[in-house]
N, CA, C and O atoms as CSV, one atom per row, in Angstrom:
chain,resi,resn,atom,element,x,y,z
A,1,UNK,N,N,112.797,-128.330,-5.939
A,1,UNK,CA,C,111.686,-129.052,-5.380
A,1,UNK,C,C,110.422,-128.711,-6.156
A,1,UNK,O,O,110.105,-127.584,-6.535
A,2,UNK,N,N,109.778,-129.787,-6.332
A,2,UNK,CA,C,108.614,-129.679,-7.329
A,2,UNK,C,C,107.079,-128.632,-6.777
A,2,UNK,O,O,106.676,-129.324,-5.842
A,3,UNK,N,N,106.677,-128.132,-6.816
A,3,UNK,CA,C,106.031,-127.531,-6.209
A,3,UNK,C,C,104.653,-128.302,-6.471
A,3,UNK,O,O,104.651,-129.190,-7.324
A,4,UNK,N,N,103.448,-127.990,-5.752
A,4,UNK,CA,C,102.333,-128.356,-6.172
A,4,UNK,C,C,101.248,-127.852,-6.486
A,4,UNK,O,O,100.774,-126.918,-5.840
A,5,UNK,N,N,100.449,-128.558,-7.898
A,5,UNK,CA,C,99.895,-127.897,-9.023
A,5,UNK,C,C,98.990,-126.395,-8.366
A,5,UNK,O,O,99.601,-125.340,-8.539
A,6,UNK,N,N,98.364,-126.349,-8.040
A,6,UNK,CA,C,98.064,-125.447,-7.250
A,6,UNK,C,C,98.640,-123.618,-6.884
A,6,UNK,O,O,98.104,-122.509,-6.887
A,7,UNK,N,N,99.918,-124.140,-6.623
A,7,UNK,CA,C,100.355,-122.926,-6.738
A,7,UNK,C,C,101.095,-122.657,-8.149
A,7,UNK,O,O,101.257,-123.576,-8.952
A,8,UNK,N,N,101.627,-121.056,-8.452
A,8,UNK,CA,C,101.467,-120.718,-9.755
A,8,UNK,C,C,103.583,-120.179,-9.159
A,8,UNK,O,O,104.002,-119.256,-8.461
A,9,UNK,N,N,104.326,-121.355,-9.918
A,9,UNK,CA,C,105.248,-120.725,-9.341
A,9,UNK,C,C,106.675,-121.107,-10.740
A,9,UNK,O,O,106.830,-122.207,-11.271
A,10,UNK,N,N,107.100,-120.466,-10.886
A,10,UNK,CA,C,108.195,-120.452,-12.252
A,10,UNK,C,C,109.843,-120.451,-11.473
A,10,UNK,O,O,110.108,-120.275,-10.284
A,11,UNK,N,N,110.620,-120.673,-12.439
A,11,UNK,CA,C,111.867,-120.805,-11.444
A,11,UNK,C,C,112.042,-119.420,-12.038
A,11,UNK,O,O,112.473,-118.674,-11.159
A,12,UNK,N,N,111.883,-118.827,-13.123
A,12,UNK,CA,C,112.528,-117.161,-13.535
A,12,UNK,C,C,112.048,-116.442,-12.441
A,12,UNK,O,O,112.808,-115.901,-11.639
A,13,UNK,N,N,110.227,-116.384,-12.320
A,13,UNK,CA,C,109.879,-114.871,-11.691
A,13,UNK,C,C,109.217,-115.886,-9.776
A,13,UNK,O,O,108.366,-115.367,-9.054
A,14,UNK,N,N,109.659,-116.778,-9.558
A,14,UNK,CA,C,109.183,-117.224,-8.420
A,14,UNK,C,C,107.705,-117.358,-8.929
A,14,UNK,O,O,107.209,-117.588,-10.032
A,15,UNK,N,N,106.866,-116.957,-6.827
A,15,UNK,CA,C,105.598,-117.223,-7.271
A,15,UNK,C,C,105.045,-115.946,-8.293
A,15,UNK,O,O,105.461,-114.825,-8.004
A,16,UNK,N,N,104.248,-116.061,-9.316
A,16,UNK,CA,C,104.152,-115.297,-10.354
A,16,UNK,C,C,102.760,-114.720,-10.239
A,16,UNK,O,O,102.650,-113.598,-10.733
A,17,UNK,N,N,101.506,-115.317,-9.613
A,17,UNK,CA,C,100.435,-116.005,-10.077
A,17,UNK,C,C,99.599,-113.897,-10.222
A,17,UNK,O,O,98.666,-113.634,-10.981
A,18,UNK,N,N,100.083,-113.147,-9.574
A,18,UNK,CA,C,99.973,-111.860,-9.573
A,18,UNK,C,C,100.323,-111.009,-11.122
A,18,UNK,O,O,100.148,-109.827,-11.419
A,19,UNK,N,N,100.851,-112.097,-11.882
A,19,UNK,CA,C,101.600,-111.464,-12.933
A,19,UNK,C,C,100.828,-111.836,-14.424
A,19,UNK,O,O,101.034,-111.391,-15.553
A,20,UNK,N,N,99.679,-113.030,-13.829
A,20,UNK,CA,C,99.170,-113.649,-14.858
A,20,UNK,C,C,98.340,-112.777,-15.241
A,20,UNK,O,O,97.931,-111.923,-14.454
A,21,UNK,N,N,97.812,-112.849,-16.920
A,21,UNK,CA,C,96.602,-112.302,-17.023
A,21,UNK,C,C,95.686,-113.025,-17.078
A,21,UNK,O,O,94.971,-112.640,-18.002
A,22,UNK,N,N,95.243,-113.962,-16.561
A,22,UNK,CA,C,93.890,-114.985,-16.334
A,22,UNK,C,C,93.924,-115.464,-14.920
A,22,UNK,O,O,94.974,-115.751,-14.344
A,23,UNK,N,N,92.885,-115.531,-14.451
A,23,UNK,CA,C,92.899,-116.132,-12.998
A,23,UNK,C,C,93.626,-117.542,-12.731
A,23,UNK,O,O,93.351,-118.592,-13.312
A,24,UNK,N,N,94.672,-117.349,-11.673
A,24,UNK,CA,C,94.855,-118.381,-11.297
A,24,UNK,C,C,94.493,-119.616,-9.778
A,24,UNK,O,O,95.241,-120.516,-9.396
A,25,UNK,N,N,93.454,-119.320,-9.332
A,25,UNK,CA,C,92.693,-120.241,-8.436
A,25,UNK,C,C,91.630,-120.514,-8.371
A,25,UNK,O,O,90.849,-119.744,-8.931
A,26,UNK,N,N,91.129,-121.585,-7.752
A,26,UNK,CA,C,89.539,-122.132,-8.196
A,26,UNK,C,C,88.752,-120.725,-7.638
A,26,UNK,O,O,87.632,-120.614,-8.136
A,27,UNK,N,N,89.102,-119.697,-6.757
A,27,UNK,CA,C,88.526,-118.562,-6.478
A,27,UNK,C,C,88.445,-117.470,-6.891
A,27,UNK,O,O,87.960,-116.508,-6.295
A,28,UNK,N,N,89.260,-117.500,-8.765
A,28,UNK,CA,C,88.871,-116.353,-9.647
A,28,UNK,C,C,88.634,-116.068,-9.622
A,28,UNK,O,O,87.994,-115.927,-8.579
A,29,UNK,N,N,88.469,-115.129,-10.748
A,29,UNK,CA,C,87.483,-114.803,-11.577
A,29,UNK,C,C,87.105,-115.708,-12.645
A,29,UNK,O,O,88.176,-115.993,-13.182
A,30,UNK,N,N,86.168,-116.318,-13.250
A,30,UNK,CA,C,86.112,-116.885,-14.192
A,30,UNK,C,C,86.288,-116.137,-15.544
A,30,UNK,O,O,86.398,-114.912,-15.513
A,31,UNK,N,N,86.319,-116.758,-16.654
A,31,UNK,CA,C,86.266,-116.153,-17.895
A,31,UNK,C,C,85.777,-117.881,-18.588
A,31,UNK,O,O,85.916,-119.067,-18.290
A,32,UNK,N,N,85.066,-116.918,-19.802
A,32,UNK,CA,C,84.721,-117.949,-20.902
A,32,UNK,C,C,85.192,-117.853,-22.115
A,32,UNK,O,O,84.873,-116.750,-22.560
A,33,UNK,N,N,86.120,-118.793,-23.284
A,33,UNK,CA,C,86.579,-118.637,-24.207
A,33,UNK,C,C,85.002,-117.935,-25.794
A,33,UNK,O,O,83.814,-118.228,-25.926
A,34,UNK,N,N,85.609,-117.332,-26.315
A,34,UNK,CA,C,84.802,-116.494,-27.040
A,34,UNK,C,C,83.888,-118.138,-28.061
A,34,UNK,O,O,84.379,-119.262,-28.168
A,35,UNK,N,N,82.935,-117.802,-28.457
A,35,UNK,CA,C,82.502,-118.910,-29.223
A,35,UNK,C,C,82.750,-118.407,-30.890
A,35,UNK,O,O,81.827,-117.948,-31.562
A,36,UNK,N,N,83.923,-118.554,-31.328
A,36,UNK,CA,C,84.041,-118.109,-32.222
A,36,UNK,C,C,83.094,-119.084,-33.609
A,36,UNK,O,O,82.862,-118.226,-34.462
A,37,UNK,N,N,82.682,-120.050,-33.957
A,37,UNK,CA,C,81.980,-120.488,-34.542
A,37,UNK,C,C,80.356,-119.877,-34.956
A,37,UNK,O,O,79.665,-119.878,-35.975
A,38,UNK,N,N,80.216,-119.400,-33.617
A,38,UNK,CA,C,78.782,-118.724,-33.567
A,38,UNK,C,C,79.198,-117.329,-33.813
A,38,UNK,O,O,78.245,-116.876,-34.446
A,39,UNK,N,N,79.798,-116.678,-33.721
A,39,UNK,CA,C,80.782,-115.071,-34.572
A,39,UNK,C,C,80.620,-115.166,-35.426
A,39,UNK,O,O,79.817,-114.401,-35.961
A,40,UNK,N,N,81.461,-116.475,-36.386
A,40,UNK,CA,C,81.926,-116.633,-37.866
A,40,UNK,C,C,80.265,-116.846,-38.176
A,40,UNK,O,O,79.639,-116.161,-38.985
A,41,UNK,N,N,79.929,-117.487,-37.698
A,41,UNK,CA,C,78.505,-117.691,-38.551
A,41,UNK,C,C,77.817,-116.237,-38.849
A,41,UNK,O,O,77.444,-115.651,-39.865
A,42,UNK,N,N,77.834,-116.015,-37.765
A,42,UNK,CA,C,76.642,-114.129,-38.240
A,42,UNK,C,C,77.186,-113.425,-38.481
A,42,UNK,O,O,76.596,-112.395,-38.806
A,43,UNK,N,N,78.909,-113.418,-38.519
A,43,UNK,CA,C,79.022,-112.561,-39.261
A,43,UNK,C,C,78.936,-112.781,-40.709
A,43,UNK,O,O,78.661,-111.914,-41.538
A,44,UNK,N,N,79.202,-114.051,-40.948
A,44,UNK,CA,C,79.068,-114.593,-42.442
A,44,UNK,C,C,77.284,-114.184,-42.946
A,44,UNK,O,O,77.061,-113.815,-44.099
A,45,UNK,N,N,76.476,-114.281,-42.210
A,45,UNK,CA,C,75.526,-114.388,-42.543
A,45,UNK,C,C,75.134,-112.587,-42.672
A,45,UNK,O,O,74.048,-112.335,-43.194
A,46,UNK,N,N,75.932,-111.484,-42.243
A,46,UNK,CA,C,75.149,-110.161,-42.045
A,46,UNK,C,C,76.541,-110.004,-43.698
A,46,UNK,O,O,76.737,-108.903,-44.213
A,47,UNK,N,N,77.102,-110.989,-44.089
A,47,UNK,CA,C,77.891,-110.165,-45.068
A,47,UNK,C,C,77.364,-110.751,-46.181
A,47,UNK,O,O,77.909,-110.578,-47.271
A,48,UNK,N,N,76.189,-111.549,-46.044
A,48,UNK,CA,C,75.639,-112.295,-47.616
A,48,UNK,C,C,74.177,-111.281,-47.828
A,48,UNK,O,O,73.527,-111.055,-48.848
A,49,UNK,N,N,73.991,-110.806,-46.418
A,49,UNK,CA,C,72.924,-109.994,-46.749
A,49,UNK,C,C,73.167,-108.720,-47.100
A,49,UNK,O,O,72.221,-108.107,-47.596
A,50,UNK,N,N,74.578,-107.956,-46.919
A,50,UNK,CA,C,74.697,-106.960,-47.395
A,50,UNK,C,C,75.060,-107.243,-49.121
A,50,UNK,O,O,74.733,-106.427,-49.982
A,51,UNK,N,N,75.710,-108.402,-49.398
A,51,UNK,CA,C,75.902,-108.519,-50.576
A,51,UNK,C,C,74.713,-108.966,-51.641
A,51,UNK,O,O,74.761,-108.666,-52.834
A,52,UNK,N,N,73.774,-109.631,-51.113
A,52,UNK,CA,C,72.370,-109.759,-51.581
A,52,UNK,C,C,71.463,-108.576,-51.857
A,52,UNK,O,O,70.659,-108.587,-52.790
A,53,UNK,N,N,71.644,-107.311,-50.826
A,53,UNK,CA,C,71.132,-106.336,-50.871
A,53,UNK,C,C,71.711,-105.428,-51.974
A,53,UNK,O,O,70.978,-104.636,-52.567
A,54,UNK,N,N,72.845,-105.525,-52.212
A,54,UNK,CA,C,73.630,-104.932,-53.089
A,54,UNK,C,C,73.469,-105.645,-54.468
A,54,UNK,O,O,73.303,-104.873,-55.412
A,55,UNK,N,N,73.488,-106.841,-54.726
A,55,UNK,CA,C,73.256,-107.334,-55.966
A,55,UNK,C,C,71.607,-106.859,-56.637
A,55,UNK,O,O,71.310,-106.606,-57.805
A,56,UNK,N,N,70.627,-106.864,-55.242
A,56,UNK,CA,C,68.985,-106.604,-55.961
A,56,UNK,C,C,69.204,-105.249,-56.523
A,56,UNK,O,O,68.629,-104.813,-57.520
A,57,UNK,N,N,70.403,-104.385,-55.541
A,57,UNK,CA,C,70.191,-102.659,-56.121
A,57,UNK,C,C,70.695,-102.765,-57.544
A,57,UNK,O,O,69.947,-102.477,-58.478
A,58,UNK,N,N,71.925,-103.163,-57.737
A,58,UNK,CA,C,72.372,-103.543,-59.088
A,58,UNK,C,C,71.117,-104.187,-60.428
A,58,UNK,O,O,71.102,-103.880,-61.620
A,59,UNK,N,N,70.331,-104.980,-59.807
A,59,UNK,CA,C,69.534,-105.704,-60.454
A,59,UNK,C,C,68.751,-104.553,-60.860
A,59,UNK,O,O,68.894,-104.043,-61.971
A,60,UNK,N,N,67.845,-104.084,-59.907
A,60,UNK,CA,C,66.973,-103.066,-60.023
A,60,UNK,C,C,67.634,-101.666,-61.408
A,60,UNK,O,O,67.202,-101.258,-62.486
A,61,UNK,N,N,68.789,-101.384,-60.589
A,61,UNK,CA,C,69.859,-100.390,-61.685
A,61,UNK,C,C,69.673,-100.887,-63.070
A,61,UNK,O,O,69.079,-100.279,-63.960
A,62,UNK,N,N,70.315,-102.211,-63.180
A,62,UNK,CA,C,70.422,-102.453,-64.855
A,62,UNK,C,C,69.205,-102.534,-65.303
A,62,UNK,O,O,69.104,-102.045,-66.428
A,63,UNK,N,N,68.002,-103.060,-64.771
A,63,UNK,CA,C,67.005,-102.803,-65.171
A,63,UNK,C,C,65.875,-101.448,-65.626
A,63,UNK,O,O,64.946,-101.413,-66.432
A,64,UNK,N,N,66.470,-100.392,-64.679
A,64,UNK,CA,C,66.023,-99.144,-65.239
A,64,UNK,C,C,66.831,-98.579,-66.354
A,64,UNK,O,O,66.313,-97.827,-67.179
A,65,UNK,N,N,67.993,-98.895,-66.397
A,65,UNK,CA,C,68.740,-98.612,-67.508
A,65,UNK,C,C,68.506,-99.274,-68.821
A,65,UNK,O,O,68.585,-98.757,-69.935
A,66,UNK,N,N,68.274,-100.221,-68.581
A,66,UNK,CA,C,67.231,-101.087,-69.870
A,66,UNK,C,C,65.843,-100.539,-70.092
A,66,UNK,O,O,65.532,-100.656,-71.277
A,67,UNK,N,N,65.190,-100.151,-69.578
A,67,UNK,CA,C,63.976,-99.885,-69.619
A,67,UNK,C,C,64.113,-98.045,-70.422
A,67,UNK,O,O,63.411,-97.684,-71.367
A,68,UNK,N,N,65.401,-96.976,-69.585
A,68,UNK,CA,C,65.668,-96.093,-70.353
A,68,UNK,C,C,65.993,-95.777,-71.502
A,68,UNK,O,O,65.664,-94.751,-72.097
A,69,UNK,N,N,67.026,-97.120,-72.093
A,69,UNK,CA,C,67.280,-97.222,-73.013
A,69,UNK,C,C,66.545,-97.705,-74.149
A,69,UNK,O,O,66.912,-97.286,-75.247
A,70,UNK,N,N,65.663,-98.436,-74.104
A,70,UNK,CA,C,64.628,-99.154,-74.631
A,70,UNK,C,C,63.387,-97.892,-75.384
A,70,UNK,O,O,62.993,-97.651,-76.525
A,71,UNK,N,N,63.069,-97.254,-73.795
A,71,UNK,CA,C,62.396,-95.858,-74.287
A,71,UNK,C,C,63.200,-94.883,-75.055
A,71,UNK,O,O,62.666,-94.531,-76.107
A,72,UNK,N,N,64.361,-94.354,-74.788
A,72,UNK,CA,C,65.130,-93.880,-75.646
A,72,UNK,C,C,65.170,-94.343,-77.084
A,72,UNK,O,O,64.809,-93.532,-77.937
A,73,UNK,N,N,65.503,-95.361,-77.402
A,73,UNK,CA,C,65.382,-95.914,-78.716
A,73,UNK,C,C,64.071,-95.542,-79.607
A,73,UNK,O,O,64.025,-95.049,-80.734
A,74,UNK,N,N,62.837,-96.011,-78.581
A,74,UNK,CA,C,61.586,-95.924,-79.452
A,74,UNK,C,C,61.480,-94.828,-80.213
A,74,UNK,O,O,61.195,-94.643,-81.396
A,75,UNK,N,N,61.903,-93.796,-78.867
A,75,UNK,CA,C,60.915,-92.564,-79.517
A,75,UNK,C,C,62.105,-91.692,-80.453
A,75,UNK,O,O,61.648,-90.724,-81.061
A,76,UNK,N,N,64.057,-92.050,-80.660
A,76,UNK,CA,C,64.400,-91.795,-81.319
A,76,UNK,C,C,64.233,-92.341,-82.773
A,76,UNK,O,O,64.514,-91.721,-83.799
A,77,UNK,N,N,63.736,-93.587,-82.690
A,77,UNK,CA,C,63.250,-94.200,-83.895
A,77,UNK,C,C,61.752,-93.788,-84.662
A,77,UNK,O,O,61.230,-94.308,-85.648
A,78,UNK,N,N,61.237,-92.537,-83.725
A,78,UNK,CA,C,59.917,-92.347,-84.382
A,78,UNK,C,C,60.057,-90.938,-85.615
A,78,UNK,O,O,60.849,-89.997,-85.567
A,79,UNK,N,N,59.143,-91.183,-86.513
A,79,UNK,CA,C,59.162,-89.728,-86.947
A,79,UNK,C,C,59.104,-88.433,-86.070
A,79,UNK,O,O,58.140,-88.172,-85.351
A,80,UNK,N,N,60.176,-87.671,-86.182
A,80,UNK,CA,C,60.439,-86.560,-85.883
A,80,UNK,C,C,60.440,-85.333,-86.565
A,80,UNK,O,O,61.526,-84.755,-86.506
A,81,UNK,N,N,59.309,-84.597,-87.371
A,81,UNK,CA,C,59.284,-83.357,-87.608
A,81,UNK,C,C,60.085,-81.874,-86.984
A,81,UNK,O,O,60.246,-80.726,-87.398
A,82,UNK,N,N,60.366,-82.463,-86.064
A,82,UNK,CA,C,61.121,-81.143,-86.043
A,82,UNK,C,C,62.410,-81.145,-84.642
A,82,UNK,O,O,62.544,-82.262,-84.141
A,83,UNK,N,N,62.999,-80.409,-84.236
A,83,UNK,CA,C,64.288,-80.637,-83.374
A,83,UNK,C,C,63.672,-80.292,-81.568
A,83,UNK,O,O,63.390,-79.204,-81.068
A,84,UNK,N,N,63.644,-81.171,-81.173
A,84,UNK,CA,C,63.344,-81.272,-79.732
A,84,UNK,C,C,64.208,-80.588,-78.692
A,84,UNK,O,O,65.422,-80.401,-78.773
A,85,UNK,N,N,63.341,-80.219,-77.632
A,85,UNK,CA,C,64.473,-79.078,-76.989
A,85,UNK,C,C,64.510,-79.862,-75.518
A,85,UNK,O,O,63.476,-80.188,-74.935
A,86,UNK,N,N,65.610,-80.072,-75.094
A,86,UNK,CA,C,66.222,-80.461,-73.528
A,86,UNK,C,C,64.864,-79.977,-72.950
A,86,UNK,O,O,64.199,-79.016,-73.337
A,87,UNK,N,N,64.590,-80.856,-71.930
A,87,UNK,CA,C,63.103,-80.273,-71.207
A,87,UNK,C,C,61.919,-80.220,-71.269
A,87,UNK,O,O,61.232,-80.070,-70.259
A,88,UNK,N,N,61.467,-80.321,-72.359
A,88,UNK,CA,C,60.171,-79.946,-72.878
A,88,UNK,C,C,59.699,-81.469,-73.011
A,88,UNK,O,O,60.347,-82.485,-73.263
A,89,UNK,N,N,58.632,-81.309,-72.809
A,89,UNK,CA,C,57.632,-82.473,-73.149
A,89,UNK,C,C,57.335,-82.851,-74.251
A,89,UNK,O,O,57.189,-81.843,-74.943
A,90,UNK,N,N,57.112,-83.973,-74.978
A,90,UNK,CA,C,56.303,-84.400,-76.167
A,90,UNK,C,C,55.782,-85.488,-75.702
A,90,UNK,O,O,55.910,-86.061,-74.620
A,91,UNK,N,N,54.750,-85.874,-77.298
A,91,UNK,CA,C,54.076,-86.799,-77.051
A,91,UNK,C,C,53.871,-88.167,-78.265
A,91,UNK,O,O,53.850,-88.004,-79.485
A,92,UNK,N,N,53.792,-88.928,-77.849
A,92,UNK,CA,C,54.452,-90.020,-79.073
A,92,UNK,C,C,53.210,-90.916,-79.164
A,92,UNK,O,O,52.600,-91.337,-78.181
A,93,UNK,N,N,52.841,-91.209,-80.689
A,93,UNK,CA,C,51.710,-91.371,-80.893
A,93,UNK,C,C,51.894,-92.243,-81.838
A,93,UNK,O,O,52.878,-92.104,-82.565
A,94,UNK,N,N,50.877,-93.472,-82.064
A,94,UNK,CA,C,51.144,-94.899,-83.087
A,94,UNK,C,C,50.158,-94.703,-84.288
A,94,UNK,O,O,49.249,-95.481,-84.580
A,95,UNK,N,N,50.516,-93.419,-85.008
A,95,UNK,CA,C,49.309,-93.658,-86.601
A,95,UNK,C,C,49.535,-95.014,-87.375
A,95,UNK,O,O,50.569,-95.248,-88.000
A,96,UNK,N,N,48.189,-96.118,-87.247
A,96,UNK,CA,C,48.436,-97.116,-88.454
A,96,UNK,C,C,49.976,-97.951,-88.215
A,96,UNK,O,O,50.350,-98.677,-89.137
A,97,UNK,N,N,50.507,-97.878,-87.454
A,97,UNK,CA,C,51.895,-98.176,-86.838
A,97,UNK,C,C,52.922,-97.610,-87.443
A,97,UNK,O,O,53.746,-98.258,-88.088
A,98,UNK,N,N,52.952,-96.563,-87.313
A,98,UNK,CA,C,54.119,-95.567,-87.382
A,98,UNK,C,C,53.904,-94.721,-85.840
A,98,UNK,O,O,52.879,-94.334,-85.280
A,99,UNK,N,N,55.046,-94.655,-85.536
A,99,UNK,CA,C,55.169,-94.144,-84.460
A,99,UNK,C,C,55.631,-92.268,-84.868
A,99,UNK,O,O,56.293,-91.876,-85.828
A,100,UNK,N,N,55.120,-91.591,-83.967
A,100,UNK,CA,C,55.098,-90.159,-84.528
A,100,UNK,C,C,55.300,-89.803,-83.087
A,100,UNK,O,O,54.854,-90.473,-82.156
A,101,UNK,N,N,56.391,-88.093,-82.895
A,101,UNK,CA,C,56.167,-87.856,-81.996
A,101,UNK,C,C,55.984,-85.981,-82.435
A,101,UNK,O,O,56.542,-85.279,-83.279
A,102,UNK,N,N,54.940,-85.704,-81.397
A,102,UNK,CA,C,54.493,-84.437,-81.672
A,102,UNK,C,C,54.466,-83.692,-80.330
A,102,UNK,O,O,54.389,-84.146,-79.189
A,103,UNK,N,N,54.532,-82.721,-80.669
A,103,UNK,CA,C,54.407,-81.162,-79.753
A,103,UNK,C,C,52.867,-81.029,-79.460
A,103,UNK,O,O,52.632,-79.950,-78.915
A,104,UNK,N,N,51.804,-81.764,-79.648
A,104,UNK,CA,C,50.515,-81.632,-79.754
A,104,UNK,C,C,50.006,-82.481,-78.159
A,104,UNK,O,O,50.699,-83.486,-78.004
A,105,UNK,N,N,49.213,-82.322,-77.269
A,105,UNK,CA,C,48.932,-83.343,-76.330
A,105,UNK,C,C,47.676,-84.078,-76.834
A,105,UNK,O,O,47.020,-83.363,-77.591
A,106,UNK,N,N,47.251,-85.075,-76.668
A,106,UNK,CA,C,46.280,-86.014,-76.913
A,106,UNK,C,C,45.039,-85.049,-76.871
A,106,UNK,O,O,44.259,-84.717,-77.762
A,107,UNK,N,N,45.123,-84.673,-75.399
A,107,UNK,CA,C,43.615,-84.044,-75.131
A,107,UNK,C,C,43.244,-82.639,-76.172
A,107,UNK,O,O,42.142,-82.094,-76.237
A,108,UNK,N,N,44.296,-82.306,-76.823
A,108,UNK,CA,C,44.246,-80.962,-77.025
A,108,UNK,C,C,43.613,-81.310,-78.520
A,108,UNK,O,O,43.365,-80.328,-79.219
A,109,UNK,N,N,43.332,-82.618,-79.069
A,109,UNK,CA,C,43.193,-82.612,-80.783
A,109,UNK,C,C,42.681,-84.373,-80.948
A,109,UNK,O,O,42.836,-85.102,-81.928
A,110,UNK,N,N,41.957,-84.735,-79.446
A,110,UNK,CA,C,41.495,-85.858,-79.569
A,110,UNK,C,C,41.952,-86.793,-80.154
A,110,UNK,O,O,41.242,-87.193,-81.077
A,111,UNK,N,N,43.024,-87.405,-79.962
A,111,UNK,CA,C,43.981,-88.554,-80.499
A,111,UNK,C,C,44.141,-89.081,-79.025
A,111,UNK,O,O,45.086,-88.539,-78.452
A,112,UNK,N,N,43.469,-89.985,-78.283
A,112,UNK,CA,C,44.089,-90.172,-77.090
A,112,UNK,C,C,44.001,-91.864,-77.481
A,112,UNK,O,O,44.689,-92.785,-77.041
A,113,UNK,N,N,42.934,-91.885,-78.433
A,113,UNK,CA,C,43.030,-93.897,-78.699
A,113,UNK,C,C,44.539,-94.281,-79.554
A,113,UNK,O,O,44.856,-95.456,-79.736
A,114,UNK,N,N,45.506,-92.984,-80.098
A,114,UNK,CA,C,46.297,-93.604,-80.439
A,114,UNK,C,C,47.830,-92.757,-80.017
A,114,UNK,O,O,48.824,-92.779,-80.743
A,115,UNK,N,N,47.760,-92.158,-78.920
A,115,UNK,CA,C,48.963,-92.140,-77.914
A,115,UNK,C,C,49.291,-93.176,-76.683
A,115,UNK,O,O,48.503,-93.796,-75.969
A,116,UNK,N,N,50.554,-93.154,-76.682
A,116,UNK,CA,C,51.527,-94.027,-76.477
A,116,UNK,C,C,52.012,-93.480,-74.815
A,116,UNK,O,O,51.839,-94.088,-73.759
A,117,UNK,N,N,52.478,-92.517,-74.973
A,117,UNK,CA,C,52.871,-91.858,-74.096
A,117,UNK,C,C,53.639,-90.385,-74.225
A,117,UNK,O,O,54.103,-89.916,-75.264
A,118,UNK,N,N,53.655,-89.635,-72.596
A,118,UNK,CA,C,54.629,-88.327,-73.046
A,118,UNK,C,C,55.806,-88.547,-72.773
A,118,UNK,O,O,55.863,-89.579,-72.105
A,119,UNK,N,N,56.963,-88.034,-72.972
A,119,UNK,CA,C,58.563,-87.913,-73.232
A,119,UNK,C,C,58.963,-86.667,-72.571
A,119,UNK,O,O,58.202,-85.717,-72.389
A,120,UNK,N,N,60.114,-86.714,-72.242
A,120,UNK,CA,C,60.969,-85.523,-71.919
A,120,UNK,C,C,62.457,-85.799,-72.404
A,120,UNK,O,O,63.060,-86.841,-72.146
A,121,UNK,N,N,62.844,-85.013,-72.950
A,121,UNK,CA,C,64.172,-84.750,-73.382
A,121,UNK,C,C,65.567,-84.760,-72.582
A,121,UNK,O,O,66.097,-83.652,-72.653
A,122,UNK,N,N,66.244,-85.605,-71.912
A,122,UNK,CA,C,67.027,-84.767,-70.626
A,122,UNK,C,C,68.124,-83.695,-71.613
A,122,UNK,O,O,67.965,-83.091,-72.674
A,123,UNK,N,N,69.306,-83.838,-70.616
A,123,UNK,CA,C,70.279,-83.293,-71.237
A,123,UNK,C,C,71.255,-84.332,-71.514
A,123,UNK,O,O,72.356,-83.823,-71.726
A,124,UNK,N,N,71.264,-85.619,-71.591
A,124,UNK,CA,C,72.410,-86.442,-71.792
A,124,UNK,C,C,71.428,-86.821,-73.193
A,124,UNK,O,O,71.948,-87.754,-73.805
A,125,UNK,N,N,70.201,-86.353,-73.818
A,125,UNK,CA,C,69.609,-87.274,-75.009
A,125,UNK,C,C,68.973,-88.484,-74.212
A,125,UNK,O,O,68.975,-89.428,-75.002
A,126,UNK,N,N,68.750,-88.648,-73.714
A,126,UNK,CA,C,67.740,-89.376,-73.049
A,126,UNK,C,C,66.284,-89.426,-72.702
A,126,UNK,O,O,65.849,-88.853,-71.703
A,127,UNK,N,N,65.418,-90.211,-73.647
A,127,UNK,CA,C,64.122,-89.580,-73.551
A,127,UNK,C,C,63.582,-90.305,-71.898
A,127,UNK,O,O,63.639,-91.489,-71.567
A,128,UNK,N,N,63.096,-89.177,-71.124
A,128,UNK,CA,C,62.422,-90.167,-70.051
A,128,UNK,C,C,60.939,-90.189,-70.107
A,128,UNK,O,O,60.328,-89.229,-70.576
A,129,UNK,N,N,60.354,-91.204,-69.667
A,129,UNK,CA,C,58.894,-91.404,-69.575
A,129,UNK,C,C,58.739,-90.145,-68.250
A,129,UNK,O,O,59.424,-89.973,-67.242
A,130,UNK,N,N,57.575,-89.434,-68.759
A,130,UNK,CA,C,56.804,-88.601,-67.934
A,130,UNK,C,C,55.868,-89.179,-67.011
A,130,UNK,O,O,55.114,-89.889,-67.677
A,131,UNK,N,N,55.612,-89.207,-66.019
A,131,UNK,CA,C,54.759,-90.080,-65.269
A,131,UNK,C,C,53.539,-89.494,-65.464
A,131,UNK,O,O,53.430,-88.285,-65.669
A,132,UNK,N,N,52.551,-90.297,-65.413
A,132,UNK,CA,C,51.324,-89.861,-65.362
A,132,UNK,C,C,50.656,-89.549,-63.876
A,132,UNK,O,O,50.451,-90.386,-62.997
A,133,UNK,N,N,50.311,-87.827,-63.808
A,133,UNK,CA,C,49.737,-87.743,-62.231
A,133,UNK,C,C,48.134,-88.271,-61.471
A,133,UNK,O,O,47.937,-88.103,-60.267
C-alpha cells in the first residue's frame, strides 16, 4: 500500500524518517544548501592575491639583483690599485671619466664633486652600495 508523501517510510527499514540525516517534516529543522559559487569566487579571488603578492616580491627580488649586479660590475670594472678586503669600505670616484676606486673618503682629500659613491666588499664578491646616513 502506497503510503503518503508525508510520511518517510521504505519497504527495507519501515518508517525510517529517525534514520535520516536531514529533516524530514515541514517542522524541522531547516538547513540551507552551501552557496558554492560565492566560495569559488573568494576563494579564487584570495588565491590571485596571494599570487599577485608573490609575483611583486619576485619583481622587487629580480630587481635588486639587477641593481646588485649592475653595481658589482661598475666598480669591478674600475681601476683598482690595490686588493680589497671582504668588509671594508671604499670609495669610487669618476676622474675625467675613469672610474677609480680608492681607500681615501671624499671628505678626507676634498674630491667630493667627483665621487660616485661608497662600496663594501661582501663575502660572495659582491660590491654593495653603502647607504648614506
Amino acid at each position: 500500500m502506497k503510503k503518503p508523501d508525508l510520511v518517510v517510510w521504505s519497504e527495507k527499514d519501515g518508517y525510517d524518517a529517525k534514520l535520516k540525516s536531514y529533516p524530514t517534516s515541514a517542522g524541522g529543522q531547516g538547513f540551507d544548501l552551501p552557496n558554492v559559487p560565492l566560495f569559488r569566487s573568494l576563494s579564487s579571488k584570495k588565491m590571485m592575491d596571494v599570487f599577485n603578492r608573490e609575483q611583486q616580491e619576485i619583481r622587487e627580488r629580480i630587481e635588486k639583483l639587477y641593481d646588485e649586479y649592475n653595481t658589482s660590475i661598475m666598480v669591478w670594472e674600475s681601476k683598482i690599485s690595490f686588493e680589497p678586503i671582504v668588509g671594508k669600505s671604499y670609495f669610487l670616484y669618476n676622474f675625467a671619466g675613469e672610474l677609480t676606486l680608492s681607500l681615501i673618503a671624499p671628505n678626507e682629500w676634498g674630491r667630493e664633486k667627483d665621487f660616485i659613491g661608497e662600496y663594501i666588499l661582501n663575502s660572495d664578491n659582491k660590491w654593495i652600495t653603502k647607504e648614506k646616513k
